[in-house]
gemmi code that builds the backbone of each chain (N, CA, C; Angstrom):
import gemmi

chains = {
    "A": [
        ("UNK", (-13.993, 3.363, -4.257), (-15.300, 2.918, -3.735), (-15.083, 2.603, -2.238)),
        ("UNK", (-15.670, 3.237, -1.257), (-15.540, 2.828, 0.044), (-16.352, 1.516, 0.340)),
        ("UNK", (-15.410, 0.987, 0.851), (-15.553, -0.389, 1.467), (-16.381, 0.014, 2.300)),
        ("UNK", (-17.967, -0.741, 2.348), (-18.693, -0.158, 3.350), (-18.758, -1.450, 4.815)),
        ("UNK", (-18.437, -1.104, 6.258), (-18.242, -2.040, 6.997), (-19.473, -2.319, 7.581)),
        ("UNK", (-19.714, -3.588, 8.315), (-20.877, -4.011, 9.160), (-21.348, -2.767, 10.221)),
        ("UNK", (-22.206, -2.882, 10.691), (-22.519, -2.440, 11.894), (-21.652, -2.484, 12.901)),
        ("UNK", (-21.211, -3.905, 13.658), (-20.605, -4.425, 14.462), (-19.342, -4.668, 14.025)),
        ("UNK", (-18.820, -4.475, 12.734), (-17.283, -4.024, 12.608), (-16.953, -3.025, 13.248)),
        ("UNK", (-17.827, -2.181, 12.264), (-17.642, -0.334, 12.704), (-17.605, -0.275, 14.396)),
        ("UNK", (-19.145, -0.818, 15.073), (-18.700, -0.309, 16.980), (-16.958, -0.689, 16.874)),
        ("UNK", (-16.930, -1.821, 16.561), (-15.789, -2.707, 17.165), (-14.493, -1.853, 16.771)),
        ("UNK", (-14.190, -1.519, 15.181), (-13.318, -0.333, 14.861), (-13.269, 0.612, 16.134)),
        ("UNK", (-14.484, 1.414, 16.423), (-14.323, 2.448, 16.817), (-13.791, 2.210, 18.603)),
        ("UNK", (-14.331, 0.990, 18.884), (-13.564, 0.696, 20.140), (-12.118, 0.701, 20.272)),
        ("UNK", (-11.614, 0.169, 19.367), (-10.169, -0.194, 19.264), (-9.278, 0.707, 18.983)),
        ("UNK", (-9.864, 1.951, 17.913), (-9.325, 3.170, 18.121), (-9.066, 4.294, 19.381)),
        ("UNK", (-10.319, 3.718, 19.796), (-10.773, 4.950, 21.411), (-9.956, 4.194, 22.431)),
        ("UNK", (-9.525, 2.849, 22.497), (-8.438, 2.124, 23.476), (-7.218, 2.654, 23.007)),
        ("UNK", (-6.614, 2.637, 21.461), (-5.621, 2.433, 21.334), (-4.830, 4.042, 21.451)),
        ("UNK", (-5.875, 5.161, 21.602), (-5.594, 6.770, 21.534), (-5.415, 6.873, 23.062)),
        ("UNK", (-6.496, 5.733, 24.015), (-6.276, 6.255, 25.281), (-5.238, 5.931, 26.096)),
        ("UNK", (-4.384, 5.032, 25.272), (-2.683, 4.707, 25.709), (-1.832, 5.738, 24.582)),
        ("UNK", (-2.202, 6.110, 23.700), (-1.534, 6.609, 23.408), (-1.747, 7.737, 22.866)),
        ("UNK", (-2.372, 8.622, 23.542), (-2.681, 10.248, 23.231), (-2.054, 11.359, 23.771)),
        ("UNK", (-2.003, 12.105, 23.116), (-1.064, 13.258, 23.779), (-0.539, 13.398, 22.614)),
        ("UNK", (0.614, 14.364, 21.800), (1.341, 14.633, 20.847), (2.741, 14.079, 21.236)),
        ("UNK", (3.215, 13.284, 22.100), (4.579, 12.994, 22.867), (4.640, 11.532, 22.463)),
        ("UNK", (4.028, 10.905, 22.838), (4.178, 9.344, 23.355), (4.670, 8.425, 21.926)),
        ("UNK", (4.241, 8.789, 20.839), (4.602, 8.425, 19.404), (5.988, 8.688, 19.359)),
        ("UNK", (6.359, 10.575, 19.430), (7.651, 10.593, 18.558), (8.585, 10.048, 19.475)),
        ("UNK", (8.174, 10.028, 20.683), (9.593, 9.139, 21.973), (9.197, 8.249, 21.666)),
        ("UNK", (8.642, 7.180, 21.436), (8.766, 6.258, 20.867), (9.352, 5.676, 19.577)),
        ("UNK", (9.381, 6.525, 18.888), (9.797, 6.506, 17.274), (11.296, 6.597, 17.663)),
        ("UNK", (11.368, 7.659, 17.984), (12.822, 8.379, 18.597), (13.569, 6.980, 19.164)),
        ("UNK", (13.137, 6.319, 20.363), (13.901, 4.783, 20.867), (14.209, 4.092, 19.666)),
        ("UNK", (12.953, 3.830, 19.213), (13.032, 2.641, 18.222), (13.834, 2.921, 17.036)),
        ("UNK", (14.385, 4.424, 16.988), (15.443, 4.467, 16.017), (17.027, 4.095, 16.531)),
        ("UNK", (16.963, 4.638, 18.487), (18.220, 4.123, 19.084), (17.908, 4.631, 20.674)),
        ("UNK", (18.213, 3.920, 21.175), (18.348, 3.994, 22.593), (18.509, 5.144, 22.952)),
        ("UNK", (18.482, 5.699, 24.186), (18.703, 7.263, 24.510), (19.063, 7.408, 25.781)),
        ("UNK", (19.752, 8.575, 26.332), (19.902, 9.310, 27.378), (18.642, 10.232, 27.594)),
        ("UNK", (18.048, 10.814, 28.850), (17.185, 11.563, 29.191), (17.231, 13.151, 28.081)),
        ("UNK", (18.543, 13.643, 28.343), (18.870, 14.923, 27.419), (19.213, 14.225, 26.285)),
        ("UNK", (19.248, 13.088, 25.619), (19.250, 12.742, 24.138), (17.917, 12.814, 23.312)),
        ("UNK", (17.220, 12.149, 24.673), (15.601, 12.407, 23.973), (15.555, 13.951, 24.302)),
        ("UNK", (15.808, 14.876, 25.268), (15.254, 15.883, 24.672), (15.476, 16.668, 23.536)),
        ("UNK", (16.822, 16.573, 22.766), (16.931, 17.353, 22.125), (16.189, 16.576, 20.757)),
        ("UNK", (16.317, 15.297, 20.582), (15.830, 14.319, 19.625), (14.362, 15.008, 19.363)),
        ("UNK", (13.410, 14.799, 20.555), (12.289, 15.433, 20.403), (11.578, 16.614, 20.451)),
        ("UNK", (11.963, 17.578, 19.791), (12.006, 18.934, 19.906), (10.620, 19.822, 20.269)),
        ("UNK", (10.961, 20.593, 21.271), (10.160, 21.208, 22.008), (9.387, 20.461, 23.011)),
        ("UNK", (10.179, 19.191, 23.545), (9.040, 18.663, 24.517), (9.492, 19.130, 26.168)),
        ("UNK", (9.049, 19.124, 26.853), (9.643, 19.906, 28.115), (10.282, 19.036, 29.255)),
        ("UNK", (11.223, 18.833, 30.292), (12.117, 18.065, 31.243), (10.960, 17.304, 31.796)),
        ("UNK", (9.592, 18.107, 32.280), (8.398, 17.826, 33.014), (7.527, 16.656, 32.393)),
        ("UNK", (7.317, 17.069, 30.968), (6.183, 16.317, 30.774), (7.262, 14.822, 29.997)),
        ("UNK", (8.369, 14.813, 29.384), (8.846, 13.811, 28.725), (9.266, 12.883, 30.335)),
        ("UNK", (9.429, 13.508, 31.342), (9.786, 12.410, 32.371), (7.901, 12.127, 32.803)),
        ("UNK", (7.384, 12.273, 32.104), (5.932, 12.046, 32.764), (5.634, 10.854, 31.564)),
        ("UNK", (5.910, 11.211, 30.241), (5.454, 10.423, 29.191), (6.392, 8.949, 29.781)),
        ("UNK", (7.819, 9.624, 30.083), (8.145, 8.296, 29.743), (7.793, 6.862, 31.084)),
        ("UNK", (7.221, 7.906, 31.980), (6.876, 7.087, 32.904), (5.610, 6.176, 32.459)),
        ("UNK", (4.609, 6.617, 31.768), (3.473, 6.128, 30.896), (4.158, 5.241, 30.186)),
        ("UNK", (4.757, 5.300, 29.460), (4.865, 4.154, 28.550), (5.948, 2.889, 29.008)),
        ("UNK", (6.897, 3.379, 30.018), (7.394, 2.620, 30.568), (5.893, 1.288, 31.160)),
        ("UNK", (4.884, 1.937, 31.962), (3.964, 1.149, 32.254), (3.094, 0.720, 31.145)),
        ("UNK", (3.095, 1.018, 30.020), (2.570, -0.001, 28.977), (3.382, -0.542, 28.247)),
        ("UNK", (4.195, -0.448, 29.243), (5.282, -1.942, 28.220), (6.074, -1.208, 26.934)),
        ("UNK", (5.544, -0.006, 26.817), (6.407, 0.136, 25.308), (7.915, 0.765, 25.485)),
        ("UNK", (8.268, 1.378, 26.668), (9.627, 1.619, 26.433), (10.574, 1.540, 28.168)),
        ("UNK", (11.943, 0.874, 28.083), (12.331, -0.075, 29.222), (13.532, 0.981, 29.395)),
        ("UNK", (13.475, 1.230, 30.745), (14.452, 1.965, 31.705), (15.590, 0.970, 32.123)),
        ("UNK", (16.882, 1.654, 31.624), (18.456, 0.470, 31.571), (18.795, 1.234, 32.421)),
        ("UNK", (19.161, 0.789, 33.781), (20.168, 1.884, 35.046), (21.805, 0.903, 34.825)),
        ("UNK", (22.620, 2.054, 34.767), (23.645, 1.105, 34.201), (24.748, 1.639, 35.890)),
        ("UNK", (25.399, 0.429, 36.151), (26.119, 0.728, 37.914), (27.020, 1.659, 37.109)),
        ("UNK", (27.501, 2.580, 36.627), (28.256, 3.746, 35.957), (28.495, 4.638, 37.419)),
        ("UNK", (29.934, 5.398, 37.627), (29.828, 6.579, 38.440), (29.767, 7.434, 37.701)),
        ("UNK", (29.256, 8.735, 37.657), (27.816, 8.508, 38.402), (27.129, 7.654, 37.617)),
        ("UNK", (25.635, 7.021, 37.784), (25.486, 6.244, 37.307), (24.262, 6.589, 36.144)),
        ("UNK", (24.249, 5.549, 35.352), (23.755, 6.475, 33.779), (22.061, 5.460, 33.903)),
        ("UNK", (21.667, 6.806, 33.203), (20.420, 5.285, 32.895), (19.350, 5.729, 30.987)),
        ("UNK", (19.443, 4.857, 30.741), (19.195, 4.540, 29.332), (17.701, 4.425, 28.853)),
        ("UNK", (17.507, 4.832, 27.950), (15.906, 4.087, 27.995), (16.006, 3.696, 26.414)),
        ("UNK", (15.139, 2.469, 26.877), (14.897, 1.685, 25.222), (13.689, 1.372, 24.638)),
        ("UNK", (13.513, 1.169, 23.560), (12.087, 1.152, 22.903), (12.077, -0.080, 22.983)),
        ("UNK", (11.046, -0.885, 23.849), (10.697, -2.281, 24.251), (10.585, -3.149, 23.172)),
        ("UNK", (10.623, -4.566, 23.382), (10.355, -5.549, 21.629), (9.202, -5.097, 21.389)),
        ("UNK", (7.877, -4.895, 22.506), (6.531, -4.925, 22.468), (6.519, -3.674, 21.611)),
        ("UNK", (7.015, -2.420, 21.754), (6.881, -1.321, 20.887), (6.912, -1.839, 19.518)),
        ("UNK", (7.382, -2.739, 19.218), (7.793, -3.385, 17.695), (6.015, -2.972, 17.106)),
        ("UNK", (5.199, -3.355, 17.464), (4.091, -3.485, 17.234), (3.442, -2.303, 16.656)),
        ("UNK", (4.234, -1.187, 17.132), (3.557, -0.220, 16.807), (3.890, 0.641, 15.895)),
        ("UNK", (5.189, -0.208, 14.711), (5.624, -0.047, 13.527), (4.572, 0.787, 12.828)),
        ("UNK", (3.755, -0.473, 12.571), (2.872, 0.297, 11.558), (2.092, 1.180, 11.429)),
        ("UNK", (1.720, 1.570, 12.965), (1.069, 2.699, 13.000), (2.376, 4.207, 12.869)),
        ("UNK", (3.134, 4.380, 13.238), (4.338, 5.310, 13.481), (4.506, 5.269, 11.914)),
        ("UNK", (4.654, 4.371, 11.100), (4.782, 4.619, 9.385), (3.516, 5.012, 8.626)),
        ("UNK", (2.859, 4.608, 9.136), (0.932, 5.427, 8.182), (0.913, 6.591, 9.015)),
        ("UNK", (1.519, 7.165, 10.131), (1.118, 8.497, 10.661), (2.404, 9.172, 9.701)),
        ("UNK", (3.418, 8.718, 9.724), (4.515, 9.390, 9.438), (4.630, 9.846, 7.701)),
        ("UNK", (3.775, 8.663, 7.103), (3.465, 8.936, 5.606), (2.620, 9.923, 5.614)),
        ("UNK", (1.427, 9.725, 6.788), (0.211, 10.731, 6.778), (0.415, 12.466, 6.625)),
        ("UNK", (1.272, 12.252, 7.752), (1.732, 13.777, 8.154), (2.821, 14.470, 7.139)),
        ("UNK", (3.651, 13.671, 6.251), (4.137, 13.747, 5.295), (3.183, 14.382, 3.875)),
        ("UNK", (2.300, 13.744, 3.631), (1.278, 14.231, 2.442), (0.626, 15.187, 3.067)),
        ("UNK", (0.335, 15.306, 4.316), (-0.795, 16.530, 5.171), (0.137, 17.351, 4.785)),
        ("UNK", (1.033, 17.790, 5.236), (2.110, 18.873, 4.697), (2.478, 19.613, 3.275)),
        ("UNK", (2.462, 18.358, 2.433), (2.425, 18.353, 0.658), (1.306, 19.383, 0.679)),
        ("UNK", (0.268, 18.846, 1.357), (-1.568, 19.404, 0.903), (-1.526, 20.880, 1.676)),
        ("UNK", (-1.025, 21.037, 2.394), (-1.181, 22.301, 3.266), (-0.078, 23.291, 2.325)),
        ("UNK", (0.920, 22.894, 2.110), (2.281, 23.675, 1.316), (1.835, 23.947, 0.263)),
        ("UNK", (1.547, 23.101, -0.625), (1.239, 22.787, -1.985), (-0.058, 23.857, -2.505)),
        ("UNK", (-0.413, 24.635, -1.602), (-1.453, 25.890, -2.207), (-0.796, 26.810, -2.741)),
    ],
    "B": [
        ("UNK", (14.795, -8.809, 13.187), (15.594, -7.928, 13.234), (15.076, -6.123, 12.516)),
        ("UNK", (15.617, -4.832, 13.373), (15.212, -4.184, 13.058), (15.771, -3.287, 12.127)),
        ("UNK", (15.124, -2.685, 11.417), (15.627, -2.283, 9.982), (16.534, -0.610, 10.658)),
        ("UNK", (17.615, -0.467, 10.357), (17.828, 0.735, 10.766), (17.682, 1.985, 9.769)),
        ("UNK", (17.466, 3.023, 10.517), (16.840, 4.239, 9.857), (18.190, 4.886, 9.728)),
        ("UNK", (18.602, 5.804, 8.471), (19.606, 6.685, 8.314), (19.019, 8.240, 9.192)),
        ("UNK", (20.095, 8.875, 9.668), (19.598, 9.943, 10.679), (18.599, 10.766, 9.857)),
        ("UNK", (19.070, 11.257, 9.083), (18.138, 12.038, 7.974), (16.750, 11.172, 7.796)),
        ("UNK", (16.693, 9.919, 7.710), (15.269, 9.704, 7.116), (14.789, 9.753, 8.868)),
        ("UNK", (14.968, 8.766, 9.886), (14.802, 8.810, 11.533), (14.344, 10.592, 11.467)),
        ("UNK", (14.901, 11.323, 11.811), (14.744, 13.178, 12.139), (13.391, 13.194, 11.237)),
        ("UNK", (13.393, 12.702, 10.018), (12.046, 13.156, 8.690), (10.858, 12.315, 9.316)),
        ("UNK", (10.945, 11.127, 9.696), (10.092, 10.556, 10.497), (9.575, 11.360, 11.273)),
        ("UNK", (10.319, 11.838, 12.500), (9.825, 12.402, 13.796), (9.108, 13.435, 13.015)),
        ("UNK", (9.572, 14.112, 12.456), (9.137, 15.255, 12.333), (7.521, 15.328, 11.658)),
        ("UNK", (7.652, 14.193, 10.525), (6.342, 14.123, 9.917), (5.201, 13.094, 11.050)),
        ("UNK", (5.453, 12.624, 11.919), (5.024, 12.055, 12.827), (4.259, 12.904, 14.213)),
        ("UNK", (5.412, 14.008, 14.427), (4.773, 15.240, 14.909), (3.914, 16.205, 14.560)),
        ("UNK", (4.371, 16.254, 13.106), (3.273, 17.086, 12.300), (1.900, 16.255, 12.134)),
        ("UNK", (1.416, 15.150, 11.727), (0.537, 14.360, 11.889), (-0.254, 14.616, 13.562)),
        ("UNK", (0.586, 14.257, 14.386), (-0.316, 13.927, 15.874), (-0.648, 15.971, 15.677)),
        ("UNK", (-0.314, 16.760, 15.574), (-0.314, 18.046, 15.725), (-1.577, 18.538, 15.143)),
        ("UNK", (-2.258, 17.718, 13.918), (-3.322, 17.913, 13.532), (-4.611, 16.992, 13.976)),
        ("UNK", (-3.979, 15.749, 14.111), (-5.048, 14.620, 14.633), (-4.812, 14.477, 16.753)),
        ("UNK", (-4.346, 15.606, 17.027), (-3.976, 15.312, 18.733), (-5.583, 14.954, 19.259)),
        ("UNK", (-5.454, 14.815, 20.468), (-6.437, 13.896, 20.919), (-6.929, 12.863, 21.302)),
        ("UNK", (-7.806, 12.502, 21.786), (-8.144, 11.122, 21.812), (-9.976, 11.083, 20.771)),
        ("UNK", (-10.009, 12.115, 20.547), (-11.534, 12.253, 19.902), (-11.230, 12.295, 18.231)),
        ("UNK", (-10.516, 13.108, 17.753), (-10.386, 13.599, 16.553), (-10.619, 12.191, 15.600)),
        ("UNK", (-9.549, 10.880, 15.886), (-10.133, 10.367, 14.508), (-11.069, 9.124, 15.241)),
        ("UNK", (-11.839, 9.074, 16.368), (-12.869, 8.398, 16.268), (-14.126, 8.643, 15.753)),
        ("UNK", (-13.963, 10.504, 15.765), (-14.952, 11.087, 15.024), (-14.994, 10.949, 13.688)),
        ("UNK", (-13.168, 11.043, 12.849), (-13.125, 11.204, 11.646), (-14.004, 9.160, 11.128)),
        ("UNK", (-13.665, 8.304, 11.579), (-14.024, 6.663, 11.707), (-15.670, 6.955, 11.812)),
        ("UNK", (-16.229, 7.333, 12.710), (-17.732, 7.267, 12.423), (-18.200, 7.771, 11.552)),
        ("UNK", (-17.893, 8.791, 10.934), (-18.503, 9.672, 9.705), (-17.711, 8.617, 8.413)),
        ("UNK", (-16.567, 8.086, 8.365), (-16.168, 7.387, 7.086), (-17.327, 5.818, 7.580)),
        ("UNK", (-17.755, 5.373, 8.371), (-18.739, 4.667, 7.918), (-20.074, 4.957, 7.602)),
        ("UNK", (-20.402, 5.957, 8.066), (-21.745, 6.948, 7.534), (-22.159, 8.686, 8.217)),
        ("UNK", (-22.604, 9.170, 6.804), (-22.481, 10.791, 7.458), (-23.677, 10.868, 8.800)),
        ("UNK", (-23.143, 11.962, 9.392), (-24.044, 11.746, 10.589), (-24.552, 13.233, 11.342)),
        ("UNK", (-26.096, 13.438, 11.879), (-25.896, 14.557, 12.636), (-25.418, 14.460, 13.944)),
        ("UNK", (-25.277, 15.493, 14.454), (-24.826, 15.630, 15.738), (-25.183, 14.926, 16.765)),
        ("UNK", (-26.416, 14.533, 16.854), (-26.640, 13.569, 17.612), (-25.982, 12.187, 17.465)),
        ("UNK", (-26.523, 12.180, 16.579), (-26.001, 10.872, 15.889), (-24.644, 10.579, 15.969)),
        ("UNK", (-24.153, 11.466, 16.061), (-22.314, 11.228, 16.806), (-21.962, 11.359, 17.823)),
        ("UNK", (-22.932, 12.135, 18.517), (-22.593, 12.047, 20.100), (-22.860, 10.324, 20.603)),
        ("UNK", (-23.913, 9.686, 20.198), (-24.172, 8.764, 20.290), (-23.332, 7.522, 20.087)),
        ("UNK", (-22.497, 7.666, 18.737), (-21.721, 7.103, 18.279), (-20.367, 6.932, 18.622)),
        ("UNK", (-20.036, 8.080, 19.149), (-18.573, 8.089, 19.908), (-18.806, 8.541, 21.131)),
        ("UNK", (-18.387, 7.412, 22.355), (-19.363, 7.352, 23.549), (-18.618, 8.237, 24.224)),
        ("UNK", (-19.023, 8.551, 25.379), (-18.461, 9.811, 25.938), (-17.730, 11.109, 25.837)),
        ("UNK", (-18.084, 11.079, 24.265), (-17.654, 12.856, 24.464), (-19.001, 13.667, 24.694)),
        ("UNK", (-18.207, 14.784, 25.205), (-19.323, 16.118, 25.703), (-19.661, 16.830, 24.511)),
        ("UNK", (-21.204, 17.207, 24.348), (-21.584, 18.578, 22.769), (-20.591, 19.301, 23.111)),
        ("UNK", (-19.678, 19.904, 24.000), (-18.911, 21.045, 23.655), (-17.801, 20.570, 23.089)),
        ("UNK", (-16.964, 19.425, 23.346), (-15.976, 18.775, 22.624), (-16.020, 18.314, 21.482)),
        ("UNK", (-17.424, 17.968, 20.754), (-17.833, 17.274, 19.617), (-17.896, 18.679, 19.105)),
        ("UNK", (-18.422, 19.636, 19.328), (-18.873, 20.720, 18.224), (-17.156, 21.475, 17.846)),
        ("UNK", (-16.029, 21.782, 19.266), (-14.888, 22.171, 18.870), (-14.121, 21.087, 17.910)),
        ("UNK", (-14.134, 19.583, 18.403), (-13.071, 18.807, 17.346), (-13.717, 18.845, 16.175)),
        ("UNK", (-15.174, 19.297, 15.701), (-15.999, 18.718, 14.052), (-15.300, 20.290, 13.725)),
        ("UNK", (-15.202, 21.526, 14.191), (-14.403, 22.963, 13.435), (-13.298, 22.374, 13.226)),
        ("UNK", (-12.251, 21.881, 14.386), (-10.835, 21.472, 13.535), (-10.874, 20.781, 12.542)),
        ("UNK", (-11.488, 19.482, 12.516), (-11.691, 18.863, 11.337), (-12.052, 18.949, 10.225)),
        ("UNK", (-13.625, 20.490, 10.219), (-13.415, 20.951, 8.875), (-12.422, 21.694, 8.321)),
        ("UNK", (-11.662, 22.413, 9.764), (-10.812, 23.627, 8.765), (-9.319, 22.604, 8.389)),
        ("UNK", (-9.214, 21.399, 8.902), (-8.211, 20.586, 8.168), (-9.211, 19.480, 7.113)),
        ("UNK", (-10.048, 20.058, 6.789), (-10.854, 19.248, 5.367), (-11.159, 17.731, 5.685)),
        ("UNK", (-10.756, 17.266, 6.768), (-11.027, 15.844, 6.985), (-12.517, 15.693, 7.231)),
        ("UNK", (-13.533, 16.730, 7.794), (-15.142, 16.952, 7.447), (-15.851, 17.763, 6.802)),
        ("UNK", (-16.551, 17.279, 6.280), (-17.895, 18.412, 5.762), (-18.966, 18.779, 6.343)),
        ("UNK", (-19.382, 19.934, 6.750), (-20.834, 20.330, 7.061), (-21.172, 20.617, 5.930)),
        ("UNK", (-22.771, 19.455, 6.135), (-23.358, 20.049, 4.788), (-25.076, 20.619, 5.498)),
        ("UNK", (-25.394, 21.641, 4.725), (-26.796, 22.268, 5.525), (-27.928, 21.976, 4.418)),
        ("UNK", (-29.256, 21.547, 5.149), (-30.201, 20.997, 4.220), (-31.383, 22.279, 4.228)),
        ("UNK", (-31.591, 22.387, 3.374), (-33.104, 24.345, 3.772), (-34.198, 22.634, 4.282)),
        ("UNK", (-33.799, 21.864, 4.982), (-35.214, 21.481, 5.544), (-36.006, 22.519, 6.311)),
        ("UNK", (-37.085, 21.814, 7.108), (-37.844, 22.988, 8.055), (-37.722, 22.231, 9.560)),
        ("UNK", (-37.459, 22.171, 9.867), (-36.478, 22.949, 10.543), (-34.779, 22.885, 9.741)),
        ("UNK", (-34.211, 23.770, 9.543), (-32.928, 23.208, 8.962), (-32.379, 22.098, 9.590)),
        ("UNK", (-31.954, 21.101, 8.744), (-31.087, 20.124, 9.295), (-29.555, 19.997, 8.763)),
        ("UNK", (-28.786, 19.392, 9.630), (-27.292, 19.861, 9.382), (-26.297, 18.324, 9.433)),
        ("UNK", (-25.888, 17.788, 8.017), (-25.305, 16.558, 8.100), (-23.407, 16.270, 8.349)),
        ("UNK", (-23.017, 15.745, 9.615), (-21.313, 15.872, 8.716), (-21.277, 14.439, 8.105)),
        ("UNK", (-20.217, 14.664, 7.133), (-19.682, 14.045, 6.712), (-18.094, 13.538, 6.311)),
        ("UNK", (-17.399, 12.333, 6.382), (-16.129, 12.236, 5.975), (-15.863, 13.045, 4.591)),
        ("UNK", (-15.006, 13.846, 4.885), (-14.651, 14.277, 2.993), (-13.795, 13.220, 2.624)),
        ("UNK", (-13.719, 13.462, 1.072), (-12.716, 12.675, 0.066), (-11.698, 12.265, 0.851)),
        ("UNK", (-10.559, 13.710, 1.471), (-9.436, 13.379, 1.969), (-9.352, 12.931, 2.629)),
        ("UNK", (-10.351, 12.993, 3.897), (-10.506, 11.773, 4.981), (-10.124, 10.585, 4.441)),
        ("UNK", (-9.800, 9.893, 3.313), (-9.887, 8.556, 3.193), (-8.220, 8.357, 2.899)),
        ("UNK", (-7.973, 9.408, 3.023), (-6.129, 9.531, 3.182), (-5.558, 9.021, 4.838)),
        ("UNK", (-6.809, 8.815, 5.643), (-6.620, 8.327, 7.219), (-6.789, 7.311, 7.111)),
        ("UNK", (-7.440, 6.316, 6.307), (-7.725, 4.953, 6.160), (-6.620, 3.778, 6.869)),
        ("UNK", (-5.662, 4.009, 5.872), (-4.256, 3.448, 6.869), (-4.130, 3.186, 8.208)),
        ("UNK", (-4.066, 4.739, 8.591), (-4.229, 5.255, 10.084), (-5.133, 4.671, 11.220)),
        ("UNK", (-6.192, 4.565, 10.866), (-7.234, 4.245, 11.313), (-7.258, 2.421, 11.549)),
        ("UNK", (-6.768, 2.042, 10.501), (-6.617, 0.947, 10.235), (-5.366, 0.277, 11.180)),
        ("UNK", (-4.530, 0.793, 11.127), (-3.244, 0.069, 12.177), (-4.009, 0.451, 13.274)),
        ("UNK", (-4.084, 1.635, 13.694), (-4.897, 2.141, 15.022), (-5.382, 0.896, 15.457)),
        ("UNK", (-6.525, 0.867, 14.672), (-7.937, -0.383, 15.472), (-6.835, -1.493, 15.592)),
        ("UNK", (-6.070, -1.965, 14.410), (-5.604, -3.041, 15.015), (-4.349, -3.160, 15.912)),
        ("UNK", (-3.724, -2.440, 15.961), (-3.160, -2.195, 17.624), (-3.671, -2.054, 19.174)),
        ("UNK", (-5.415, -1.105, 18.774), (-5.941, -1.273, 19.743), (-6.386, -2.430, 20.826)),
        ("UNK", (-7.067, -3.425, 19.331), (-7.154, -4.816, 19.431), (-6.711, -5.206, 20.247)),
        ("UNK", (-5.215, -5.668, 19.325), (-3.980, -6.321, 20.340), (-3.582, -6.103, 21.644)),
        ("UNK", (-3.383, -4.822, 21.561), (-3.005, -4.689, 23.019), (-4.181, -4.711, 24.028)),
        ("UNK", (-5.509, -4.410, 23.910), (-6.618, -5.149, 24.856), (-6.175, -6.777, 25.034)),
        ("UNK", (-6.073, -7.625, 23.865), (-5.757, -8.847, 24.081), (-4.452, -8.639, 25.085)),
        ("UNK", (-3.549, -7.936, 24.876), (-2.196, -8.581, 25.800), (-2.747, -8.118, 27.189)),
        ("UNK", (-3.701, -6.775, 27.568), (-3.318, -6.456, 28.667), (-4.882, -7.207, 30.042)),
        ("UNK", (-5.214, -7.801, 28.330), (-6.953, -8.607, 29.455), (-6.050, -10.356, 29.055)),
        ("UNK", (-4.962, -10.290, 28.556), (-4.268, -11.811, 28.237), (-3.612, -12.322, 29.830)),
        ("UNK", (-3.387, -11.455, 30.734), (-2.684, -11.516, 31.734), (-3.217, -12.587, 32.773)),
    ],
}
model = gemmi.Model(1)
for chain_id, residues in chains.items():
    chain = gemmi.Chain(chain_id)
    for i, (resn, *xyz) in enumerate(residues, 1):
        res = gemmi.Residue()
        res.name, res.seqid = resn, gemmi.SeqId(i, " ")
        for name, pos in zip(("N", "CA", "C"), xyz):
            atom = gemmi.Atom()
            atom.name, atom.element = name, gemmi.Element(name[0])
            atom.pos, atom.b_iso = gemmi.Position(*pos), 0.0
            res.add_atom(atom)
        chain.add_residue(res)
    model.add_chain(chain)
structure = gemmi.Structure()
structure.add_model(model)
structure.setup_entities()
């Protein structure tokens, strides 16, 4: 039985979705994120981690999310010198969405295969 | 403390995480799929509802969405014909989704108007 919502739930839902896609849209910004939050990375660690994303646009993503707080650039004094990137505490937050997409896309697959 | 992922399940993540954003990419797709799961709607009625998209963007994301079953066009022999979408069944397999979404969206408006 669908839970039917208010009026002013629903705007309010639909606001919070249309904010929360416009930080985080694109097909990139999730799995580098997922990808940190499983372990820290090198620039060529995430690329191969995240497959098929390109030198161009993952140094573009990660500049985005570096500015929303979700993932933190480690320059380590190394010769030459190394630099790290980590999935921020604040990314913590976005557990639960990265596990209902990841279940999602999991059964979308079942349903698409499964003919 | 964070739970660590074995490489095999981490890689199954990404991957079903990619496959997910690959069908829902965008920033339109599930604010559209969210207005129709609170009531079916015509075209207007969704342009209206999900603010700033363009008829040409609303009419291409409502085809992806039917040919991934997450909408229905349904056609009425009114006079003039009239034409309703609606969330299908499986749409309610996004519920989750939708659900962390808004409330991440939330939050992070609070942290970034908290400043």
């Amino acid at each position: 039985m669908k839970t039917k919502l208010t009026k002013a739930e629903c705007s309010s839902n639909l606001k919070n979705v249309i904010d929360a896609l416009y930080v985080l849209n694109g097909k990139w910004k999730l799995p580098i994120v997922l990808s940190l939050v499983n372990s820290p990375k090198r620039f060529n660690e995430l690329m191969k981690d995240v497959e098929g994303i390109s030198p161009k646009i993952l140094a573009q993503e990660l500049k985005h999310l570096e500015q929303n707080e979700l993932v933190e650039r480690k320059v380590f004094a190394t010769t030459p010198v190394s630099i790290v990137y980590e999935a921020s505490e604040y990314s913590e937050t976005l557990k639960d969405v990265l596990r209902t997409l990841s279940d999602w896309g999991a059964g979308h697959r079942k349903k698409i295969l499964g003919r």
